[in-house]
Structures are given as C-alpha cells and as structure tokens.
DRENBAGU-414859 format. One record per residue: residue number from 1; residue in one letter; z, x negated, y of N, C-alpha, C in turn. Coordinates in steps of 0.001 Angstrom, whole numbers, padded with zeros to 6 digits, always signed. Layout:
# residues N
num:residu:npz:npx:npy:capz:capx:capy:cpz:cpx:cpy
NUM:A:Z:X:Y:Z:X:Y:Z:X:Y
...
END
This chain:
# residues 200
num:residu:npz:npx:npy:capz:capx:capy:cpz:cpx:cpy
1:X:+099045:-058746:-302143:+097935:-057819:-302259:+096783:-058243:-301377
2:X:+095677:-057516:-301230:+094187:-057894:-300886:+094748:-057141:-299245
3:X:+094066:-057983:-298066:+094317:-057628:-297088:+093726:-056847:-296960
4:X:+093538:-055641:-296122:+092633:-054674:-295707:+092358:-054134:-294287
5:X:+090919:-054484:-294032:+090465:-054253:-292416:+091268:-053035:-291926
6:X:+091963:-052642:-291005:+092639:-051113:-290427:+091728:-051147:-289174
7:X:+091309:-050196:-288897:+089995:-050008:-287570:+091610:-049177:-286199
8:X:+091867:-049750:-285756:+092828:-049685:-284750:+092926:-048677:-283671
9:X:+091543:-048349:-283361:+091180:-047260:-282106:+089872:-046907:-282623
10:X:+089910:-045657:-282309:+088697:-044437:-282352:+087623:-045317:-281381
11:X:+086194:-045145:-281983:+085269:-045321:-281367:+084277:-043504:-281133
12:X:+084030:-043876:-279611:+083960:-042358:-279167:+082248:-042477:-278644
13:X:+080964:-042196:-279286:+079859:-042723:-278588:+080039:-041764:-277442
14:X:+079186:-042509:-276235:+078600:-041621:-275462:+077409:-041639:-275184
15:X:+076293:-040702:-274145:+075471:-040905:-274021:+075440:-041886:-272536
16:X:+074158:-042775:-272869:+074937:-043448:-271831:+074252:-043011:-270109
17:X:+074831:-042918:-268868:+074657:-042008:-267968:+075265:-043485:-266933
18:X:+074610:-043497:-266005:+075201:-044259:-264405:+076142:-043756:-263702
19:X:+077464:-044383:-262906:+077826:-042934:-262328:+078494:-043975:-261003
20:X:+078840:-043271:-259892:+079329:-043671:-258851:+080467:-042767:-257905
21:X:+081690:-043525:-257744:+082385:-042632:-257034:+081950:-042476:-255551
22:X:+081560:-041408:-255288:+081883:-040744:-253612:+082717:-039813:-253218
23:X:+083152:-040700:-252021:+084388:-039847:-251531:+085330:-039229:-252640
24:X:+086231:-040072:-253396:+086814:-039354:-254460:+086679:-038821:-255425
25:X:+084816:-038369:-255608:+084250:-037747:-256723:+083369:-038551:-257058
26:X:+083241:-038211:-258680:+082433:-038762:-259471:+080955:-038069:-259428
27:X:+079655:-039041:-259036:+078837:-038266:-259449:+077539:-039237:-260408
28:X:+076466:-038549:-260254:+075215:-039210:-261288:+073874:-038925:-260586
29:X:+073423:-040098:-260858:+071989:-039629:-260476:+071240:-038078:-261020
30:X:+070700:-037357:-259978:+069417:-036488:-260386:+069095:-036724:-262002
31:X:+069139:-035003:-262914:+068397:-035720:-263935:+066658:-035963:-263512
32:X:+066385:-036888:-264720:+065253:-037592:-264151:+064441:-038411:-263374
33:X:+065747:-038724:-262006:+065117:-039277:-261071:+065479:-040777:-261604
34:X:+064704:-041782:-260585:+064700:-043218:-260941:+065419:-043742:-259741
35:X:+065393:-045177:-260423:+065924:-046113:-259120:+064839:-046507:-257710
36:X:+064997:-046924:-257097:+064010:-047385:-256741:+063162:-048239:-256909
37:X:+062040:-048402:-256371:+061213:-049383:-256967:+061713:-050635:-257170
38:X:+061738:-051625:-258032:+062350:-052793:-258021:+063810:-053043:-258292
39:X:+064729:-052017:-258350:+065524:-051546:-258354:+066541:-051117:-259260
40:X:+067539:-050989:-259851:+067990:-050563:-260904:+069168:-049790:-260328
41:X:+070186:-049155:-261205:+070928:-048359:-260751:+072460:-049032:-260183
42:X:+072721:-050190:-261274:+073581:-051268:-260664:+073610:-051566:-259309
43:X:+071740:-051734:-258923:+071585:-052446:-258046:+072036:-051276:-256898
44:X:+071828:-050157:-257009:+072434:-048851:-256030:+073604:-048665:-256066
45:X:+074623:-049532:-256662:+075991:-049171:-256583:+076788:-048459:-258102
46:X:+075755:-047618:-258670:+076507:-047228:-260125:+076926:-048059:-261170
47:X:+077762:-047704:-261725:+078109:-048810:-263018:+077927:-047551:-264466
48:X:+077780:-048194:-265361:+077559:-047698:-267075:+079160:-046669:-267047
49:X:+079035:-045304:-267386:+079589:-044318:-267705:+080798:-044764:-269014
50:X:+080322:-045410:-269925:+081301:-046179:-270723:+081987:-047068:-270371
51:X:+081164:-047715:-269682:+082757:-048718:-268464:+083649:-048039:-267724
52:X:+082876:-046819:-266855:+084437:-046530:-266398:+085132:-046038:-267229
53:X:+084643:-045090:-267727:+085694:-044318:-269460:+086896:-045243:-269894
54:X:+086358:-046588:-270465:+087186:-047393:-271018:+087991:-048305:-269697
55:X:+087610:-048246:-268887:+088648:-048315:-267626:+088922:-047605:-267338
56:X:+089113:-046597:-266726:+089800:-045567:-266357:+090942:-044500:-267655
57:X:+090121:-044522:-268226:+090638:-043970:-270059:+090473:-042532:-269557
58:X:+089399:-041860:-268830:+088981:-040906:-268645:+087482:-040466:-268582
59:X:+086891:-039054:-268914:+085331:-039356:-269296:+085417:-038325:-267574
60:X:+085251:-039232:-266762:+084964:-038772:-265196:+083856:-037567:-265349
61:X:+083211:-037456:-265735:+082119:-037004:-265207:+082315:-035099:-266004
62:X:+082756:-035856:-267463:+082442:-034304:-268312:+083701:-033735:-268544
63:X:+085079:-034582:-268623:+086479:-034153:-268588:+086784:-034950:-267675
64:X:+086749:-034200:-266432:+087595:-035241:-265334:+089016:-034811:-265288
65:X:+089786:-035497:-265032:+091068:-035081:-264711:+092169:-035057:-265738
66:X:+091670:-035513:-267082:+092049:-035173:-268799:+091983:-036836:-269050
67:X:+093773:-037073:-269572:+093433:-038604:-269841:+093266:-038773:-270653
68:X:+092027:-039490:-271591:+092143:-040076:-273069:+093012:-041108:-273644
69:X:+093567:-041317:-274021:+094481:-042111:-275254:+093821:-043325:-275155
70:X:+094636:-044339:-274836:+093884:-045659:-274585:+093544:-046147:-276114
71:X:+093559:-045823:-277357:+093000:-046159:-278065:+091284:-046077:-278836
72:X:+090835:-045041:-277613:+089802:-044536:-277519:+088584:-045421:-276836
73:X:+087877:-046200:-277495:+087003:-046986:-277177:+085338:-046228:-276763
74:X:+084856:-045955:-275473:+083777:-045082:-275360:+082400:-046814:-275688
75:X:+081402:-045991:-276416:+080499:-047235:-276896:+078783:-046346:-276718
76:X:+077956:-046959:-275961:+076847:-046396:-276034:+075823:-046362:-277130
77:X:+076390:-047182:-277960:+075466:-047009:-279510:+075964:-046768:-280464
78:X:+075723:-045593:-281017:+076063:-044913:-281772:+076170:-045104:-283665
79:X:+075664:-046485:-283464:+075479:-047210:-284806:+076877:-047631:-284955
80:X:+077221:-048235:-283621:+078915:-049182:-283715:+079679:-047919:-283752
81:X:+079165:-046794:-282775:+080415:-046277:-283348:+080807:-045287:-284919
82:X:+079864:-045090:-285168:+080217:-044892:-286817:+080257:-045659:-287972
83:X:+079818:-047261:-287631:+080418:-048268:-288444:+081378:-048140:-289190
84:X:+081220:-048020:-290985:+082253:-048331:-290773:+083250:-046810:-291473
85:X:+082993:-045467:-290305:+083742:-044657:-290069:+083885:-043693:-291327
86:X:+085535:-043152:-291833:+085400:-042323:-292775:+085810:-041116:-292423
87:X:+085969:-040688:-291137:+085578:-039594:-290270:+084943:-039224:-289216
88:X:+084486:-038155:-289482:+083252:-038706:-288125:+083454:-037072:-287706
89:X:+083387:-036558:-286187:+083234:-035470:-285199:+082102:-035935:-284527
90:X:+081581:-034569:-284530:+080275:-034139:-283537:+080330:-033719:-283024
91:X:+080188:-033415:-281767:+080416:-032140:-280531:+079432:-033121:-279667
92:X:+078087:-032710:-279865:+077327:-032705:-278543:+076238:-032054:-278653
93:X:+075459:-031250:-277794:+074660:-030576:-277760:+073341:-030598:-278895
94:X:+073637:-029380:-279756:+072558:-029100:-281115:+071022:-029876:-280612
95:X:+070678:-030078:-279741:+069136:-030291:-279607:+069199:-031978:-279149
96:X:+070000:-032725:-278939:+070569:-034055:-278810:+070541:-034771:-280328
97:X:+070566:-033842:-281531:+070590:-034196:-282904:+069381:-035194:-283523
98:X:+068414:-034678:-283522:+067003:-034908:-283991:+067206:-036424:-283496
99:X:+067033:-037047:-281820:+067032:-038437:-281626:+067705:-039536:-282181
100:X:+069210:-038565:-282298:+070299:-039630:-282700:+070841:-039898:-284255
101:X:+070714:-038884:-284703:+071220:-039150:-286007:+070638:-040194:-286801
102:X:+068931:-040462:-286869:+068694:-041789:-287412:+069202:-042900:-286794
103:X:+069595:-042777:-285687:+070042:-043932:-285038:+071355:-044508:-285886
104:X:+072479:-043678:-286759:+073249:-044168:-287428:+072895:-044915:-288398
105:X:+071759:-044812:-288759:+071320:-045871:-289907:+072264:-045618:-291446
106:X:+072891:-044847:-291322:+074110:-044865:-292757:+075367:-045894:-292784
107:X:+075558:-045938:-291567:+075920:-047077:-291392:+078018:-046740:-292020
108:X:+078138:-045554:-292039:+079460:-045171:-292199:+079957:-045353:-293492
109:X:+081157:-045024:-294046:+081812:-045539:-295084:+081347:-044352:-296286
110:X:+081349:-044775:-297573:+080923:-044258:-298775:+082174:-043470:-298948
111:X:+081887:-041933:-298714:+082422:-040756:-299434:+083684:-040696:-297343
112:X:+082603:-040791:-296381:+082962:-040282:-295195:+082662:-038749:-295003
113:X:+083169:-037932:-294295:+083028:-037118:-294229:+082962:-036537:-293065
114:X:+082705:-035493:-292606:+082185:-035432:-290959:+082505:-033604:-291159
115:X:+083165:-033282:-289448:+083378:-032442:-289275:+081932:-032138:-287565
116:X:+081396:-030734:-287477:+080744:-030201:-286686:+081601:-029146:-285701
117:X:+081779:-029247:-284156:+081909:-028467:-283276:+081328:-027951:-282343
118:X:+079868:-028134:-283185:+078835:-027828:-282354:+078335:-026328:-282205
119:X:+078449:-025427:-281569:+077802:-024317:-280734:+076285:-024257:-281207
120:X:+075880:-023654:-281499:+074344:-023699:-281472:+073806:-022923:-283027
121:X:+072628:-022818:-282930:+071728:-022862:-284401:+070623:-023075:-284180
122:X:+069876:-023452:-285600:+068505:-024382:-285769:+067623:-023389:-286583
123:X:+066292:-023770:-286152:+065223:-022757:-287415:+064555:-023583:-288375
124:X:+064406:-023359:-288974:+062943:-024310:-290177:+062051:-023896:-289077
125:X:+061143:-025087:-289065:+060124:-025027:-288611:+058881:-025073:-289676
126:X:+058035:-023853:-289069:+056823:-023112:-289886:+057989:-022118:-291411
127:X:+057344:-022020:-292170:+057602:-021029:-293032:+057826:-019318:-292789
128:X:+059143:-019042:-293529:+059941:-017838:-292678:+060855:-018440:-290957
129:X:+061513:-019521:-290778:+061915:-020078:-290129:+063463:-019432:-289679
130:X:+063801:-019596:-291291:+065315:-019287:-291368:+066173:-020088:-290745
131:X:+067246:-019518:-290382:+068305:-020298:-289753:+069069:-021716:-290578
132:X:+069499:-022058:-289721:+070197:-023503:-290529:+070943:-023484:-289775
133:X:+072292:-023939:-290600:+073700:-024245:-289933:+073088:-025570:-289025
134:X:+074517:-025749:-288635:+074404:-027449:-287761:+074556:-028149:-288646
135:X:+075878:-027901:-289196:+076276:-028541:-290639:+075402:-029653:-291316
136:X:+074660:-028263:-292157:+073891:-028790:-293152:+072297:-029759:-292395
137:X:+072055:-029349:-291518:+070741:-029909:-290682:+071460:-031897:-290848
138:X:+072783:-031501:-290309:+073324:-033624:-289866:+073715:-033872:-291138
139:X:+074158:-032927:-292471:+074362:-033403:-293667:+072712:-033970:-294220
140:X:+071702:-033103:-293938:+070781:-033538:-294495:+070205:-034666:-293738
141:X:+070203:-034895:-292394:+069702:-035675:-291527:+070254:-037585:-292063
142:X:+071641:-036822:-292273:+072321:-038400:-292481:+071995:-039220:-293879
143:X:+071477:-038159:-294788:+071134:-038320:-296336:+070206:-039348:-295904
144:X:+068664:-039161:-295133:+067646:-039910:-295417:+067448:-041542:-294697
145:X:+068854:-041533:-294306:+068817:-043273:-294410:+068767:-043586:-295592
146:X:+068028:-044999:-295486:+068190:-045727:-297465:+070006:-045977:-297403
147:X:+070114:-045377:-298760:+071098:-045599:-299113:+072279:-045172:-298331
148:X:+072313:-044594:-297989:+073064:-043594:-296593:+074111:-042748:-297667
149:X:+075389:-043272:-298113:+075952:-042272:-298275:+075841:-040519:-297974
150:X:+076196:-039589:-298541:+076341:-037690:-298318:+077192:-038321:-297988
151:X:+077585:-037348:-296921:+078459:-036731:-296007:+078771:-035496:-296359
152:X:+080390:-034948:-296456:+080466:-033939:-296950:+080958:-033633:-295593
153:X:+080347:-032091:-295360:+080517:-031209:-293788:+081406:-030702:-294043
154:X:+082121:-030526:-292674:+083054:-029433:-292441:+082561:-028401:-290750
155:X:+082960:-027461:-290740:+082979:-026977:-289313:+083995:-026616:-288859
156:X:+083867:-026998:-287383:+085210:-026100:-286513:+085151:-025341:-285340
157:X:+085503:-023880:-285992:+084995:-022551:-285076:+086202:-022020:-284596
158:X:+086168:-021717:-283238:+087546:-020682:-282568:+086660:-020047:-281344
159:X:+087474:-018920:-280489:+087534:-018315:-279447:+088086:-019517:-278390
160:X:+087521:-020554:-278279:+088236:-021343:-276850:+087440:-022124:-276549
161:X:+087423:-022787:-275008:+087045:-023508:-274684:+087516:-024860:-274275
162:X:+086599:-025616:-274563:+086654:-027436:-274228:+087597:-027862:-273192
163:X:+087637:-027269:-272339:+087985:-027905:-270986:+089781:-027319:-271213
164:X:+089912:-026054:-271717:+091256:-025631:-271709:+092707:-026124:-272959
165:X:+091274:-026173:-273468:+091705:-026832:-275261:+092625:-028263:-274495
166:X:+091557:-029328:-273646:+091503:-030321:-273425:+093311:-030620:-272165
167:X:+093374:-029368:-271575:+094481:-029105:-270851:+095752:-028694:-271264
168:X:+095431:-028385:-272784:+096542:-028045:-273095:+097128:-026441:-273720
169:X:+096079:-025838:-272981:+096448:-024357:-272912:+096391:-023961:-274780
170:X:+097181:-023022:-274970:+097196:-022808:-276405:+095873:-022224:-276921
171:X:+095530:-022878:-277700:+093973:-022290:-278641:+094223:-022569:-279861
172:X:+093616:-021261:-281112:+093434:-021611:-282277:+091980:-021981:-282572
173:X:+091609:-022518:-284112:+090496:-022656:-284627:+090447:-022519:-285947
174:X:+089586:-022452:-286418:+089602:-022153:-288398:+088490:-023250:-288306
175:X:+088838:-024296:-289316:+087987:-024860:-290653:+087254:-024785:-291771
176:X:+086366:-024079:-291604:+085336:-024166:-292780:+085127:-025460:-293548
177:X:+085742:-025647:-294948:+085398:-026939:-295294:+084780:-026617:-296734
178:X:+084421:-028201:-297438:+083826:-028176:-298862:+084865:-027951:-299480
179:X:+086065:-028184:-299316:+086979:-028864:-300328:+088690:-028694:-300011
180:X:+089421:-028445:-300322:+090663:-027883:-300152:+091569:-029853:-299125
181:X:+090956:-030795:-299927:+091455:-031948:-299384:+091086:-032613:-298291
182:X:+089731:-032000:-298157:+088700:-032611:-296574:+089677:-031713:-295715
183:X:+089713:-030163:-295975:+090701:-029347:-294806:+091516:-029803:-294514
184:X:+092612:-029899:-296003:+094007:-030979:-295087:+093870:-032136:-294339
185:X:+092836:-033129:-294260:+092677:-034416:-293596:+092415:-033782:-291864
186:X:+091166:-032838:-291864:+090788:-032234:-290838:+091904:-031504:-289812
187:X:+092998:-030956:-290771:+094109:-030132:-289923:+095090:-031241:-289319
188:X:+095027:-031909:-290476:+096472:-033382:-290065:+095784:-033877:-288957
189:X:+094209:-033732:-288465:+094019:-034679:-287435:+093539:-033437:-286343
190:X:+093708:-032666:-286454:+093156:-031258:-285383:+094651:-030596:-284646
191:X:+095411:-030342:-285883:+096227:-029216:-285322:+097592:-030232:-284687
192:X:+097541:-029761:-283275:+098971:-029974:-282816:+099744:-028601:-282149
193:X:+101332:-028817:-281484:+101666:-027722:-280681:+101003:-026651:-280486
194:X:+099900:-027177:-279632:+099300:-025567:-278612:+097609:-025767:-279256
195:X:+097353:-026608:-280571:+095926:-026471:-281050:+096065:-025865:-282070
196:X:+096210:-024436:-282308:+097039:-024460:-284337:+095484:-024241:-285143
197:X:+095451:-025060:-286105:+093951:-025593:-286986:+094705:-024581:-288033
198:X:+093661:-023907:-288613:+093818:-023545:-290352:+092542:-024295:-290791
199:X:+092503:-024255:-292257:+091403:-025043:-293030:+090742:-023434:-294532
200:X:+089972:-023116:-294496:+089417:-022104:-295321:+088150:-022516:-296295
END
C-alpha cells in the first residue's frame, strides 16, 4: 500500500514571551517594557518561552506545575503549527484572534475541523452590532485565505476551570457540534476519567 505521513506529536503554538528563572520561579519581563539599549533579552539572561516548554515539557509561566506529555511540541508560529492539521483547538484569548488567524494562511488539511474554548464574545462592527459567536468569527476568518479549506466549528462549554481541569480535579463539559461525527472525534479526544465530554 501507499505509505502515509502519521504527524507523531501535537504541535501546540504559543505566543512567544522571554522568561527567566529566579530563585525557583519563573518570571517575564514587564508587559511592554524593552531590553536595554543595545540589548536583547537573551542578552539579560531570558531564553524563548517555547524552549523551556519543550525542555522542561511544562508551560512555566501559564500552567506551572502541570506536566505536558512529551509529545507535545510548543512552536512560535502558528503556520507550522496547523500545517497540515485535521484538528485544530483554540483556547486563547477572543481579542488575540484578529492578528493571528491570517497568520495560518489555510495552511491545514481539507475537511479539518476545529473545536473553540474560548470565553468571550464579538460584535459586528457598525450596523446593529450583533453578537457573534467565537465560532463562527475563526470559521469565517479561516475561509478568506485563497483556497483555505471551511472549517467546520465545534465549541466547548462547562462550569470549570483551566487550571483545575489541568490538575485533575473532576469537571464536565458539553460539545456543541455541526455534526453527530465531528462530536464523536471531539469526545474520543476530550473525555477522560475525571473530564466527562458529551457532544450535542
């Protein structure tokens, strides 16, 4: 038979951030502030936030203490990491959207599909300035690459939080999806033990 590429480990973008341990803790520059003159942040001792991630196999800064799965590759461009991808999760802050999403270029696989855990809502701007899901805003966002495969959305809504989810503690969530078969893909990769996923 025809060999076929298998993509081996999750690519996880991040944004990319400097960071330096003191005294045991992780921290980051001031937002906004600079290096010094002449200067870069290397040159002050920090290293790229995706290096330690993928060394350490922990995101220090935003889940400290929570180990990621060494198959989890953290990548600061967000093109590589949806290369390619025929699932794709979002969870980062609704107003972070607008910069990045052209940045994918369409670059993901024909008839990928993407789930949203994003918090938030959006308005039309001018008109009545009705609400817009998240959803549909990165479904439509991802359309206007040339040739950019649809993305069919899903969402994922519960009563819990990130950090506890991330520990373990028992949390449910419900799936809003298009399609009875996107849900099952979404649950087979959501629900474990103490995460119980339904799909609706």
């Amino acid at each position: 038979g025809q060999a076929r590429h298998v993509r081996r480990h999750g690519l996880l973008w991040v944004f990319e951030e400097y960071v330096k341990e003191v005294d045991g803790k992780w921290e980051r520059p001031a937002r906004g502030a600079a290096p010094p003159e002449g200067k870069t942040w290397v040159d002050e001792g920090y290293r790229p936030l995706t290096e330690v991630i993928n060394e350490k196999h922990e995101n220090v800064i935003y889940l400290p203490g929570i180990p990621l799965p060494t198959s989890i590759v953290a990548t600061p461009d967000v093109k590589t990491a949806v290369t390619g991808a025929t699932m794709m999760v979002f969870v980062i802050p609704h107003n972070f959207l607008a910069p990045i999403v052209p940045k994918m270029e369409g670059a993901f696989a024909p008839g990928a599909i993407g789930i949203s855990l994003i918090k938030g809502i959006e308005f039309e701007k001018g008109g009545e300035f009705k609400p817009i899901l998240i959803s549909d805003l990165l479904q439509v966002e991802m359309a206007k690459s040339e040739g950019a495969p649809k993305v069919a959305m899903s969402v994922l809504m519960g009563a819990n939080v990130a950090n506890e989810v991330a520990k373990g503690d028992f949390a449910e969530a419900t799936i809003g999806c298009t399609d009875d078969e996107a849900g099952l893909k979404w649950c087979k990769l959501f629900n474990t033990p103490d995460f119980s996923v339904s799909a609706v």
